[in-house]
N, C-alpha and C positions, 0 to 999 in steps of 0.2 A: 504494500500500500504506500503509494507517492504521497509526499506534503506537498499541496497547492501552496501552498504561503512562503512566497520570498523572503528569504530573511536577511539581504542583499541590502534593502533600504532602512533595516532595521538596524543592524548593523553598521552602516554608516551614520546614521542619526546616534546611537550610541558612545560612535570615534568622535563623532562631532562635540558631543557634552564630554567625553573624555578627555578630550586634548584641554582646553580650556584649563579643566582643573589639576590638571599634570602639570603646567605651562605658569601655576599660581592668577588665574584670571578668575578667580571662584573669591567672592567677600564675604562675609560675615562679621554683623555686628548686631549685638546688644546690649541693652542697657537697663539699668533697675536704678531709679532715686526713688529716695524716700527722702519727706521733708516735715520734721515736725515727730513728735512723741505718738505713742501708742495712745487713740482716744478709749479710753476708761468707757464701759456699756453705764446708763442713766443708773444710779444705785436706789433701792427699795427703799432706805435708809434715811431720803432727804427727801422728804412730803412736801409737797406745794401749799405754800401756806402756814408751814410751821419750820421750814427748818432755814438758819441763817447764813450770810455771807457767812461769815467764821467759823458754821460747819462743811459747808462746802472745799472751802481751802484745806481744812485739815484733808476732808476725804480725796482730794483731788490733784489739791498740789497748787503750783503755779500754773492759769491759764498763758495759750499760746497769745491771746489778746483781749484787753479789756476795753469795753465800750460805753462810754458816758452818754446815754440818750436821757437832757433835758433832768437829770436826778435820779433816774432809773439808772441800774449799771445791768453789763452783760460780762458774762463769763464764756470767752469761746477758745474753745480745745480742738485744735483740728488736728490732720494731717493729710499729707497728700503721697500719693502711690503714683509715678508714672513705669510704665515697661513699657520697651518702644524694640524693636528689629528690624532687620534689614536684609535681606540676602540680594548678590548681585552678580550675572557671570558677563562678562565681556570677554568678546574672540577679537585682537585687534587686525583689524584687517588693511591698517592704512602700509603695511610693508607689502602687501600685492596688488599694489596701485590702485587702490581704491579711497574714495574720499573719506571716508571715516567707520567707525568700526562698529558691531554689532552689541548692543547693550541688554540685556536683561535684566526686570528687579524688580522686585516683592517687598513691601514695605509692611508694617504693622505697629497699631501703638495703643497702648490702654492709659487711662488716667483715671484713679479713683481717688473717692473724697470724705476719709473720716470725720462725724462733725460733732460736737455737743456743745449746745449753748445753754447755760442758766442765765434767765432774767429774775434779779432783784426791785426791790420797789426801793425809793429813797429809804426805808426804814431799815433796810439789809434783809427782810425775810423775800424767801424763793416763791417769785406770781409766776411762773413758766418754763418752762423745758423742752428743749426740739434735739432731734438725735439722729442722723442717720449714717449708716455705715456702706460703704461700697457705692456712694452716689458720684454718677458720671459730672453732675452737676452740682456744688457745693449748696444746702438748703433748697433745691429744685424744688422739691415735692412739699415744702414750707409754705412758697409763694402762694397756693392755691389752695390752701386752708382757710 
């Protein structure tokens, strides 16, 4: 029983990705930042309504930023995740008289956004709480509450 299937052009396609990466014309790169502390999950511990600026700091620590709205203060804890890659193969072809050379590339990137804010009233005790974890957008899903 004969194979109908050329593997003539299959094998050239294969020399062709091979040489490249024999040749050093194969890229790769990646990257991981991370900016900012581990954000703490909302704690049971600190009720809306009763529990103070002064206990929040003990359980939390220092926020990444404080915001003075008008008397109200805000306690906001974030941080930020990017991972981002790259792969790229280039065959240069400008040594057999050709104008410029053959490019290939695959690109990818993630950005995520740990977030917790405590709002204070002027008097120091906690009127609110917003939390979200793995948001592409920081407070996204806040705005439309």
């Amino acid at each position: 029983m004969a194979c109908h299937f050329d593997l003539k052009p299959c094998f050239a396609l294969c020399l062709l990705l091979l040489i490249p990466m024999i040749a050093g014309c194969l890229n790769a790169r990646f990257e991981k930042i991370s900016k900012g502390a581990d954000v703490p999950a909302p704690s049971t511990g600190l009720k809306v309504g009763q529990a103070t600026l002064t206990d929040a700091l003990k359980q939390y620590g220092a926020p990444a930023d404080i915001v003075d709205m008008n008397g109200k203060v805000a306690l906001i804890y974030k941080k930020s995740f990017y991972q981002g890659g790259q792969i790229s193969i280039g065959i240069p072809l400008s040594g057999l008289s050709f104008p410029s050379s053959l490019r290939m590339e695959a690109t990818g990137s993630l950005m995520r956004h740990d977030l917790l804010a405590l709002f204070f009233t002027p008097d120091g005790i906690l009127s609110e709480t917003m939390y979200e974890r793995g948001a592409s957008q920081p407070f996204w899903e806040s705005f439309w509450k």
